[in-house]
C-alpha positions as a Markdown table, in Angstrom:
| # | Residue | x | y | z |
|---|---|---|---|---|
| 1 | Unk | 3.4 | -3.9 | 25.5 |
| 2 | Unk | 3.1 | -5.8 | 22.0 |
| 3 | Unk | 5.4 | -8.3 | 21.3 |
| 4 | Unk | 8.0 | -7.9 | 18.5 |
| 5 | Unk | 8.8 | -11.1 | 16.7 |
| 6 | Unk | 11.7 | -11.4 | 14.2 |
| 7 | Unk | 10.7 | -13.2 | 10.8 |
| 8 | Unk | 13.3 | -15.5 | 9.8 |
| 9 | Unk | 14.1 | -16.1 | 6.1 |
| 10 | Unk | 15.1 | -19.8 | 5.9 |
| 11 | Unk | 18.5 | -19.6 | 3.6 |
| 12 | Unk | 17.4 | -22.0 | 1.0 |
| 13 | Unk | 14.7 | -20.2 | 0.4 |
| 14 | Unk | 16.0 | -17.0 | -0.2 |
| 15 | Unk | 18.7 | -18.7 | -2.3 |
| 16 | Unk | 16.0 | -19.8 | -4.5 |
| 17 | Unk | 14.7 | -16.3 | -5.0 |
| 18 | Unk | 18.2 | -14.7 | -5.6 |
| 19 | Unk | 18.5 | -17.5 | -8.1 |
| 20 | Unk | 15.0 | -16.2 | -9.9 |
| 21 | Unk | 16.6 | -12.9 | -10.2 |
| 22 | Unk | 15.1 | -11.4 | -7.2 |
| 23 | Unk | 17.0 | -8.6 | -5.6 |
| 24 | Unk | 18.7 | -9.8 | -2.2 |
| 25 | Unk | 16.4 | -7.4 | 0.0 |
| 26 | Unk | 13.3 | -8.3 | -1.3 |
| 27 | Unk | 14.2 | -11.7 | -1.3 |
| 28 | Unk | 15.4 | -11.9 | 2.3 |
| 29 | Unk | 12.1 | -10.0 | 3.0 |
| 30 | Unk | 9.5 | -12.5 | 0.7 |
| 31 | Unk | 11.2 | -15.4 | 2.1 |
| 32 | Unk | 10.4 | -14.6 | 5.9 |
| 33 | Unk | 6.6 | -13.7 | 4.6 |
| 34 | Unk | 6.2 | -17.6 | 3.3 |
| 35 | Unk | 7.2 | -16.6 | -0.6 |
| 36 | Unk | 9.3 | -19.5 | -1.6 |
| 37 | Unk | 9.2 | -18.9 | -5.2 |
| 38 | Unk | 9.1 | -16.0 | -7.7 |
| 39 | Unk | 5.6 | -17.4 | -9.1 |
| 40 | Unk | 3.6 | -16.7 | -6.0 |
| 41 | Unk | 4.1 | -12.8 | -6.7 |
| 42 | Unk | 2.0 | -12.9 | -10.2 |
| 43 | Unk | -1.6 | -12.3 | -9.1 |
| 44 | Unk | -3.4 | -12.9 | -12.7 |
| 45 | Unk | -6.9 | -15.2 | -12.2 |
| 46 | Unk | -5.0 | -18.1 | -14.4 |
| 47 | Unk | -2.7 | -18.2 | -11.2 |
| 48 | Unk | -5.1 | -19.7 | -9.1 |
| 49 | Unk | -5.6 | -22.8 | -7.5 |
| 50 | Unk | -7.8 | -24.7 | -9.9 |
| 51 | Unk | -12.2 | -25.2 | -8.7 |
| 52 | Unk | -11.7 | -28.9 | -9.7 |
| 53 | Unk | -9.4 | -29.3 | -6.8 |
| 54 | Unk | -12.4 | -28.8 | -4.1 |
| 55 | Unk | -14.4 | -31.3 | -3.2 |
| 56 | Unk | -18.3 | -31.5 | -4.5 |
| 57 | Unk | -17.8 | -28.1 | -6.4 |
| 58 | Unk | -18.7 | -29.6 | -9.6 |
| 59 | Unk | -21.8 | -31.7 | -7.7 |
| 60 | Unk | -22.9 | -28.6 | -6.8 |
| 61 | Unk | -23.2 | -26.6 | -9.6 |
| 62 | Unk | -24.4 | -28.9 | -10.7 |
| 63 | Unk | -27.5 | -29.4 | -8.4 |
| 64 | Unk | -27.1 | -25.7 | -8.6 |
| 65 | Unk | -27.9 | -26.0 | -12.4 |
| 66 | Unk | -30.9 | -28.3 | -12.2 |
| 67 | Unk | -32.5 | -25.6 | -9.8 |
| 68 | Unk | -32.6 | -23.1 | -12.3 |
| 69 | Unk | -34.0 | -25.5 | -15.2 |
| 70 | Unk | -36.8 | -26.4 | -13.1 |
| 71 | Unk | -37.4 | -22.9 | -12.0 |
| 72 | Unk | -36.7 | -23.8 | -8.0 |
| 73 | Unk | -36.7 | -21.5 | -5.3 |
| 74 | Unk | -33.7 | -20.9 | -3.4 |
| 75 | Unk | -32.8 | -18.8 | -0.2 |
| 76 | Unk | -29.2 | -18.3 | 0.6 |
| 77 | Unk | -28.8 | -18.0 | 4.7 |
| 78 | Unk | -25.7 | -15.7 | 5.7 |
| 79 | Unk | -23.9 | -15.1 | 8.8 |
| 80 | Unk | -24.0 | -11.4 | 9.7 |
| 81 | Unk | -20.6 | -10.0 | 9.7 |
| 82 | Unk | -18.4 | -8.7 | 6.4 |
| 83 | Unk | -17.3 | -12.6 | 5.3 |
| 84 | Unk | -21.1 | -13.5 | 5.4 |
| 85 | Unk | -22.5 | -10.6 | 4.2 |
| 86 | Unk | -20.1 | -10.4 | 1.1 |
| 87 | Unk | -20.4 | -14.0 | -0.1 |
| 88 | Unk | -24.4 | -13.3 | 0.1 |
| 89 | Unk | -24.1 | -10.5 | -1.9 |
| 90 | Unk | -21.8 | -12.6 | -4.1 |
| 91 | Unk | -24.0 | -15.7 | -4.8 |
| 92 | Unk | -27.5 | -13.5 | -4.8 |
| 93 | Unk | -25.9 | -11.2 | -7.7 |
| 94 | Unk | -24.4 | -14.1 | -9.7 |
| 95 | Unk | -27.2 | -16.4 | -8.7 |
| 96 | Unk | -29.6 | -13.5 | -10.2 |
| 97 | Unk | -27.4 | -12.9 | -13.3 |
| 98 | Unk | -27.4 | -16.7 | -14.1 |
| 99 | Unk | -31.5 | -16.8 | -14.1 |
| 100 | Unk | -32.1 | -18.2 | -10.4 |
| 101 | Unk | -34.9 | -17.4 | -8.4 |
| 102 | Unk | -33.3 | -16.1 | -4.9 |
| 103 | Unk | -33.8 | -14.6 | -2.0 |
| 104 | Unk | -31.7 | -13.9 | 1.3 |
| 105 | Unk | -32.2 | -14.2 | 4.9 |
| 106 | Unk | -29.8 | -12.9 | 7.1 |
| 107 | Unk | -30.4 | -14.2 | 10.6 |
| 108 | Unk | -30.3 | -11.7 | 13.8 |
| 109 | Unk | -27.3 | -13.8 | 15.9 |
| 110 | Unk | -28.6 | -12.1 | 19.2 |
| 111 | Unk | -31.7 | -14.1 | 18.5 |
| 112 | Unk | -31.6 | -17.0 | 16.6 |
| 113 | Unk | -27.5 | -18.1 | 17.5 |
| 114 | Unk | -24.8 | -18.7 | 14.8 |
| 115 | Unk | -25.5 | -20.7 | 12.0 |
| 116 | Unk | -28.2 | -22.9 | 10.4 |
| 117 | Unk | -30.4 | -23.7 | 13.5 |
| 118 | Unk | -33.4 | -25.8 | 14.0 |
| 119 | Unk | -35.3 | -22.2 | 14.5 |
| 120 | Unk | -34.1 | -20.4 | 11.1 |
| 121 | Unk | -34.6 | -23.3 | 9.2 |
| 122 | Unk | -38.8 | -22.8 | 10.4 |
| 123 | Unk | -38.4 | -19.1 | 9.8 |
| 124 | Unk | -37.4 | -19.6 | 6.3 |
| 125 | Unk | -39.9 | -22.2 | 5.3 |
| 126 | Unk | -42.6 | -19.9 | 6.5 |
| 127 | Unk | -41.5 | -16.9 | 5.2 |
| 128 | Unk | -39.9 | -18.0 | 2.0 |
| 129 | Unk | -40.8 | -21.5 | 0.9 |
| 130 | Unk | -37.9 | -22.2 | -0.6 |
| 131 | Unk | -37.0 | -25.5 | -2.4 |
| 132 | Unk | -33.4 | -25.5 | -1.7 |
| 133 | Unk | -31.0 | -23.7 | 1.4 |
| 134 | Unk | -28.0 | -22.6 | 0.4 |
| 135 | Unk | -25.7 | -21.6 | 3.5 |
| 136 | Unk | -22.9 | -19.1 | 3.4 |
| 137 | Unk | -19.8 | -18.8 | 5.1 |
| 138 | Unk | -21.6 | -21.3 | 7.8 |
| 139 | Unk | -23.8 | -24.9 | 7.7 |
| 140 | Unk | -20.5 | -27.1 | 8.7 |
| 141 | Unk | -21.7 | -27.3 | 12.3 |
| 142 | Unk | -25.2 | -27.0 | 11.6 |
| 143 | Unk | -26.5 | -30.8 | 12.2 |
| 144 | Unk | -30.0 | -30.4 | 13.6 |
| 145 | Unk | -31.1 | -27.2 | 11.7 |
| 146 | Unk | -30.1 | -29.2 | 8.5 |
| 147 | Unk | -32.4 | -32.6 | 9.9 |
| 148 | Unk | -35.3 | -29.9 | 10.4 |
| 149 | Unk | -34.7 | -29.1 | 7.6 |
| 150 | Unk | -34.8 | -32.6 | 5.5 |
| 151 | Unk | -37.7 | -32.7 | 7.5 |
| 152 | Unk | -39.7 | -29.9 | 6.4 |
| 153 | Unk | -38.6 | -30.8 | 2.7 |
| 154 | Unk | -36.1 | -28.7 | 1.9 |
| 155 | Unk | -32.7 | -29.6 | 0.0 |
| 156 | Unk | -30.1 | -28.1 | 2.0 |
| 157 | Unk | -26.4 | -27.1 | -0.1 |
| 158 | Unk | -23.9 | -26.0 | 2.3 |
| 159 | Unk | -20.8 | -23.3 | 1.5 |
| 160 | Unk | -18.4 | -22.6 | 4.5 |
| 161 | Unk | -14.7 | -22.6 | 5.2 |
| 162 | Unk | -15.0 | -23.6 | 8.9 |
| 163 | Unk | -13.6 | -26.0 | 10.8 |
| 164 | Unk | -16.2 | -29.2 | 10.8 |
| 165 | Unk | -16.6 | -31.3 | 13.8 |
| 166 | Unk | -16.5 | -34.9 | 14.3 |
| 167 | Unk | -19.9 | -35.5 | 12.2 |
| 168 | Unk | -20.9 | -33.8 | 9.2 |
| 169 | Unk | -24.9 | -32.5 | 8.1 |
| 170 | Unk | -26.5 | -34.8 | 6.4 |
| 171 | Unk | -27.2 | -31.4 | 3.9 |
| 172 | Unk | -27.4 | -32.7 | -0.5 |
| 173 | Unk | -24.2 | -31.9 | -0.9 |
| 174 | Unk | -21.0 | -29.9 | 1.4 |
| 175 | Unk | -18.1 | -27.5 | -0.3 |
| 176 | Unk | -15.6 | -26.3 | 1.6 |
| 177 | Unk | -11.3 | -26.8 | 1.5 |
| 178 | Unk | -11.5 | -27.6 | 5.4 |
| 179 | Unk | -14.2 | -30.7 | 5.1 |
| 180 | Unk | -12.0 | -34.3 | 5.4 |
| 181 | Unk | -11.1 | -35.6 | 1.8 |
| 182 | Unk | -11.1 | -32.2 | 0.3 |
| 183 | Unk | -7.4 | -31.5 | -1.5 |
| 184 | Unk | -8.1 | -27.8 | -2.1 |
| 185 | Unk | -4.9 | -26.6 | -1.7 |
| 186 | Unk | -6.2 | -23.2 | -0.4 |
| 187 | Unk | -7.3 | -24.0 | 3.5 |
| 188 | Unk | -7.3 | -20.2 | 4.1 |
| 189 | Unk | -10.0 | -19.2 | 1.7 |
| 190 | Unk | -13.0 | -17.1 | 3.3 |
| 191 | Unk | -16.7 | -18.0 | 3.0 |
| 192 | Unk | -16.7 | -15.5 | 0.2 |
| 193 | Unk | -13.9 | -17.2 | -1.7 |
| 194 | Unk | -15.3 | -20.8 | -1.5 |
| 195 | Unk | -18.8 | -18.7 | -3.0 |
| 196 | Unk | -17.0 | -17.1 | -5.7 |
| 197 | Unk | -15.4 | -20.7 | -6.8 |
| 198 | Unk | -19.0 | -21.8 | -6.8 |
| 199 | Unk | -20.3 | -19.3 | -8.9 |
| 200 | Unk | -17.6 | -19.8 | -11.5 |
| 201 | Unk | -18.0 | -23.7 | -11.6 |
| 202 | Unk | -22.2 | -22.8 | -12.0 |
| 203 | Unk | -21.3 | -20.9 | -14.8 |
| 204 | Unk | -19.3 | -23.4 | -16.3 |
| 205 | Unk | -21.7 | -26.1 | -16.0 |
| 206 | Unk | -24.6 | -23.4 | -17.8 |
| 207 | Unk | -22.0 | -23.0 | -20.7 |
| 208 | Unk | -21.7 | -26.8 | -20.9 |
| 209 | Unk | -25.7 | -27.3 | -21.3 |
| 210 | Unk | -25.6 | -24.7 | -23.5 |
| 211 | Unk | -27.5 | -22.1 | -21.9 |
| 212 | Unk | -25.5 | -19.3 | -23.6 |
| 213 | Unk | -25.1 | -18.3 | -27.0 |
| 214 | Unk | -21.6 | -18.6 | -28.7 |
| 215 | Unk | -21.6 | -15.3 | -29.6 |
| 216 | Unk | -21.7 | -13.7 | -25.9 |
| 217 | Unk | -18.4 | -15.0 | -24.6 |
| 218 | Unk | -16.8 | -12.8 | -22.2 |
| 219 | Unk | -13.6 | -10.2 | -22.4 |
| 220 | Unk | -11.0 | -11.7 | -21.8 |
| 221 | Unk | -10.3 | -10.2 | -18.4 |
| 222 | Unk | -13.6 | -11.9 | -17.4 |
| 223 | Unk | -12.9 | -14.6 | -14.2 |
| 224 | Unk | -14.9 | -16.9 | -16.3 |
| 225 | Unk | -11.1 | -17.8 | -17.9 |
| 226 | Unk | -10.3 | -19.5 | -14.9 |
| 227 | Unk | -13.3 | -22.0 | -15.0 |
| 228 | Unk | -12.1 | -25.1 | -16.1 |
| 229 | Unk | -13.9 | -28.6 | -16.5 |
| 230 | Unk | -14.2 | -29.8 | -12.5 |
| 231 | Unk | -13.5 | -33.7 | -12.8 |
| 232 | Unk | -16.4 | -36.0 | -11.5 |
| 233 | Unk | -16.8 | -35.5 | -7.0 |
| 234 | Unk | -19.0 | -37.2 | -5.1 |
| 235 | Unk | -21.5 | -35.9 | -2.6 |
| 236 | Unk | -22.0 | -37.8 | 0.4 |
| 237 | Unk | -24.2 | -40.8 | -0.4 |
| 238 | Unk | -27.4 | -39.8 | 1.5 |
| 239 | Unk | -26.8 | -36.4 | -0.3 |
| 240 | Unk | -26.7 | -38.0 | -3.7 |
| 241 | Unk | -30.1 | -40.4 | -2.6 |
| 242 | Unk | -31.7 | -37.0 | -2.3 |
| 243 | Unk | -30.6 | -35.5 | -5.6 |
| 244 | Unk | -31.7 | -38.6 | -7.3 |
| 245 | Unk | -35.3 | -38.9 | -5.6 |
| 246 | Unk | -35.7 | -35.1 | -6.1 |
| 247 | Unk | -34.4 | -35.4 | -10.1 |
| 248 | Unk | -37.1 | -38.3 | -10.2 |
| 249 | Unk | -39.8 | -36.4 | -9.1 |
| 250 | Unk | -39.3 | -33.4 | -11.3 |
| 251 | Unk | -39.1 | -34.4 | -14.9 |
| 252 | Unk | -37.6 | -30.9 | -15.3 |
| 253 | Unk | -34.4 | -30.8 | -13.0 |
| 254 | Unk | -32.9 | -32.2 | -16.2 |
| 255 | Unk | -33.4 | -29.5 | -18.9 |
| 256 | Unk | -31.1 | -27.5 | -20.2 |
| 257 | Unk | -31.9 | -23.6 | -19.3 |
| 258 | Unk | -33.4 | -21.8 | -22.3 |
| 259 | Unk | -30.8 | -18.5 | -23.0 |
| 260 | Unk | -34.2 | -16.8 | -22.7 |
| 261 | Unk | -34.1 | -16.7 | -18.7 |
| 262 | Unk | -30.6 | -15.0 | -18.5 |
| 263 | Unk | -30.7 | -10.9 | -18.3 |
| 264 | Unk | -27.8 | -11.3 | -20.4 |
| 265 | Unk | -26.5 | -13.9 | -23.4 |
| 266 | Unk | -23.1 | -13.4 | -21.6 |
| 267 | Unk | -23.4 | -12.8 | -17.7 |
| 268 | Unk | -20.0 | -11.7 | -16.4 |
| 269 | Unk | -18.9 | -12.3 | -13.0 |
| 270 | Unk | -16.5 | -9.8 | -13.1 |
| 271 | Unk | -18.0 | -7.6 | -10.8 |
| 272 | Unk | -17.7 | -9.6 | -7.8 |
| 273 | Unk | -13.8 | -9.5 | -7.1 |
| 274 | Unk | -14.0 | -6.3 | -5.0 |
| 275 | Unk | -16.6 | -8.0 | -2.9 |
| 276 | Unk | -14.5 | -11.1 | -2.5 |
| 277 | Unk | -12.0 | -8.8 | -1.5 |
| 278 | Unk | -13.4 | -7.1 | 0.8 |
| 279 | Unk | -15.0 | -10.0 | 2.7 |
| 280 | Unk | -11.2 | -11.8 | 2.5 |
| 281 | Unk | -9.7 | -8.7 | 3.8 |
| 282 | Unk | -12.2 | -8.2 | 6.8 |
| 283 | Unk | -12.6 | -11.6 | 8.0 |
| 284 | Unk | -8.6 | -11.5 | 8.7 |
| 285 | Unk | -7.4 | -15.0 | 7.1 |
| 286 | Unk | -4.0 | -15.6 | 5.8 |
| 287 | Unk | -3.6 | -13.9 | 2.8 |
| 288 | Unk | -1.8 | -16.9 | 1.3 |
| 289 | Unk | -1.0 | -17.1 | -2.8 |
| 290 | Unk | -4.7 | -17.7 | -3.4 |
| 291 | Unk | -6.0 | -15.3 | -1.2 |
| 292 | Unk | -3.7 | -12.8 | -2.3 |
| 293 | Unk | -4.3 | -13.5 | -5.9 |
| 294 | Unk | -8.1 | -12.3 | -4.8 |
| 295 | Unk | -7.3 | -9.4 | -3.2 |
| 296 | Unk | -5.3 | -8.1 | -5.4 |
| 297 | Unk | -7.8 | -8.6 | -8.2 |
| 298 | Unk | -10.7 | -7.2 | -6.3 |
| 299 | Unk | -8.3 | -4.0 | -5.3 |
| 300 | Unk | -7.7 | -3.6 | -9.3 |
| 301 | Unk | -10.8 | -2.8 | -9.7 |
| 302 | Unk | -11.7 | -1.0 | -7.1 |
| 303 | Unk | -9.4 | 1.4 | -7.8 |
| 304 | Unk | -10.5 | 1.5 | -11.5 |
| 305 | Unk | -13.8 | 2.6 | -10.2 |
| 306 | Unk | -15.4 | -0.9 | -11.2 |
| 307 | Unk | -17.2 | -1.5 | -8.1 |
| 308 | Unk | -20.3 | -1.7 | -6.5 |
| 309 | Unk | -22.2 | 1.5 | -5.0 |
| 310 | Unk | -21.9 | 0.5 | -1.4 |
| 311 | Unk | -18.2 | -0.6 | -1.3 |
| 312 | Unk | -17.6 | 3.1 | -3.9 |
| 313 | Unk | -19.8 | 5.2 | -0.7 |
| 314 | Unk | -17.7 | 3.0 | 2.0 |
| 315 | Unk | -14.3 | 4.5 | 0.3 |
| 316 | Unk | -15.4 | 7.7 | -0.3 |
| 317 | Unk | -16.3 | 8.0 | 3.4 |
| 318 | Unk | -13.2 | 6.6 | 4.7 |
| 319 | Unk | -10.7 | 8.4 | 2.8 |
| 320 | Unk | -12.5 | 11.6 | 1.7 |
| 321 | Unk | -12.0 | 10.8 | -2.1 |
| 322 | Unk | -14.0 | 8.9 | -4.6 |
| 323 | Unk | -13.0 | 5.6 | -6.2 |
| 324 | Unk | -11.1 | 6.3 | -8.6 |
| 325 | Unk | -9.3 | 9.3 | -6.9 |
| 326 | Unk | -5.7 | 9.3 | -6.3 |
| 327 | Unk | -5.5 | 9.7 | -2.5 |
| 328 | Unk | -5.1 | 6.2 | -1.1 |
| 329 | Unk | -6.6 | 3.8 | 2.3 |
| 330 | Unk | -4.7 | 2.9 | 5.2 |
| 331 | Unk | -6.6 | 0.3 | 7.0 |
| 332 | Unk | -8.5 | -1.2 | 4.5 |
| 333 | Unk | -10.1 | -4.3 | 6.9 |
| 334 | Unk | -10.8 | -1.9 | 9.7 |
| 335 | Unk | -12.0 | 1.0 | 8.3 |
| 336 | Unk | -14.4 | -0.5 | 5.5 |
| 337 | Unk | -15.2 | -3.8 | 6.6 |
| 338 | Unk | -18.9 | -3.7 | 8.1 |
| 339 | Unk | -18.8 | -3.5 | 12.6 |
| 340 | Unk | -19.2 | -6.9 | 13.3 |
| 341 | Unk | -21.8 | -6.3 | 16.2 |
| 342 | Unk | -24.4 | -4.6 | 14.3 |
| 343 | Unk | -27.7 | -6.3 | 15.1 |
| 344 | Unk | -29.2 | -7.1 | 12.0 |
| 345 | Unk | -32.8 | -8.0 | 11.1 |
| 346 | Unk | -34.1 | -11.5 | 10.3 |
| 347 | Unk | -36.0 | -9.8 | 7.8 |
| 348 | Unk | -34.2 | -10.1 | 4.5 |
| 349 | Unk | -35.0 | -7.0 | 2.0 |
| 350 | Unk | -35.4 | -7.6 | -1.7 |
């Protein structure tokens, strides 16, 4: 038999939200659910936590930035289930947008194990040559596959929300709000979150170089208004000796992108919230303020019809209705999230 458990409202709390006008119900109800204030019910981008509050972000993009001026090849590595698969689909469609070469590789686990291993780092460098890894939604853990990978000269920029062990990868540089020294206030946020932070900050250091034109700014409901100027992180200091020798042996890692290698004067990442969303959703972490903040967003839209084809099929198929139809989805993380014990090939489509 399941267990029923009583959620307790804590009185002070709930005398703080009858104080904000809340009606006494809903305020008994918020105050058992962890709402301690009026504020963490408005779900508009400007609510959320703030990227220069995670560690390295701003190195990062950085780095990220420098890739694309030099014209470097990256391959994103993903875990296999809907948290991987969704920030992959994140950072290859913003990564794209933004003018990077990059491709994917989404290990078979029944194979090559979880994470960045020793084994996937060799299949990527012969089937890819890539300059740079960039792990999603894993990497913490992943201390020899990121020496093989120093080894076999390849910079190696780890995304994950993990728990890290005792030592980190000696990987260029390391986001994620779980990683010591990291005040992030968000410890909940999914691989796909920490991706989507990254892909703002990347935009914002473009728009600081200059890459786009001043006269393709985005609307206004565009999550490009939540980007704002990262202060000055530091990546660990054997991941900074890297970046330096690999800035001084490319006289190009410093140039500014010409506008001319963007599909678009104005690439808008507004798109990706139902994919951040959906990843969120299906990997089951606390929907705290920031996480529900993303949901919520990502749910906007897809039931404005501003999604992507495979997420618009997924609903359809679930619920019998399209997108934007009226009839609604109980179960969203079970019945649309991807099975999480598909096998799935190590060969990465285009």
């Amino acid at each position: 038999m399941p267990a029923i458990v009583t959620r307790t409202a804590p009185p002070s709390i709930v005398e703080r939200l009858l104080d904000e006008g809340m009606h006494p119900l809903l305020a008994r109800i918020y105050a058992s659910r962890g709402v301690t204030s009026a504020r963490h019910l408005e779900a508009g981008f400007e609510q959320l936590a703030t990227p220069d509050a995670m560690l390295h972000l701003r190195d990062m993009a950085r780095l990220l930035a420098d890739a694309i001026a030099a014209r470097l090849k990256l391959l994103i590595v993903a875990d296999y289930d809907a948290d991987g698969a969704t920030a992959c689909a994140v950072g290859v469609r913003a990564l794209r947008a933004l003018g990077c070469r990059v491709d994917y590789l989404v290990p078979n686990r029944f194979e090559y194990g979880y994470g960045l291993s020793p084994e996937i780092v060799r299949l990527a460098h012969e089937g890819f040559r890539p300059d740079i890894l960039v792990t999603v939604d894993n990497g913490i853990s992943s201390i020899e596959g990121v020496a093989e990978a120093n080894r076999l000269g390849m910079r190696v920029l780890i995304t994950d929300h993990h728990l890290p062990g005792e030592h980190l990868p000696e990987a260029a540089c390391i986001i994620n709000p779980n990683q010591p020294g990291c005040p992030f206030p968000s410890k909940h946020l999914a691989g796909v979150g920490v991706m989507f932070y990254l892909m703002l900050a990347l935009r914002a250091e473009l728009r600081d170089r200059g890459a786009f034109s001043r006269k393709g700014r985005d609307a206004d409901d565009s999550p490009s208004t939540l980007v704002s100027d990262p202060g000055p992180t530091r990546c660990s200091e054997s991941g900074v000796r890297r970046l330096e020798r690999a800035q001084a042996r490319s006289s190009n890692s410093q140039l500014t992108p010409h506008p001319s290698s963007f599909g678009s004067s104005k690439p808008n990442l507004a798109e990706l919230p139902p994919l951040v969303a959906l990843g969120t959703v299906a990997d089951v972490v606390t929907l705290d303020h920031n996480n529900r903040i993303l949901v919520h967003q990502g749910l906007q839209r897809i039931r404005g019809g501003r999604v992507q084809p495979g997420i618009a099929r997924s609903r359809e198929s679930s619920t019998g209705s399209t997108v934007s139809g009226a009839r609604s989805s109980p179960g969203c993380g079970k019945k649309r999230s991807p099975r999480s014990r598909h096998r799935i090939s190590a060969k990465a489509t285009p």
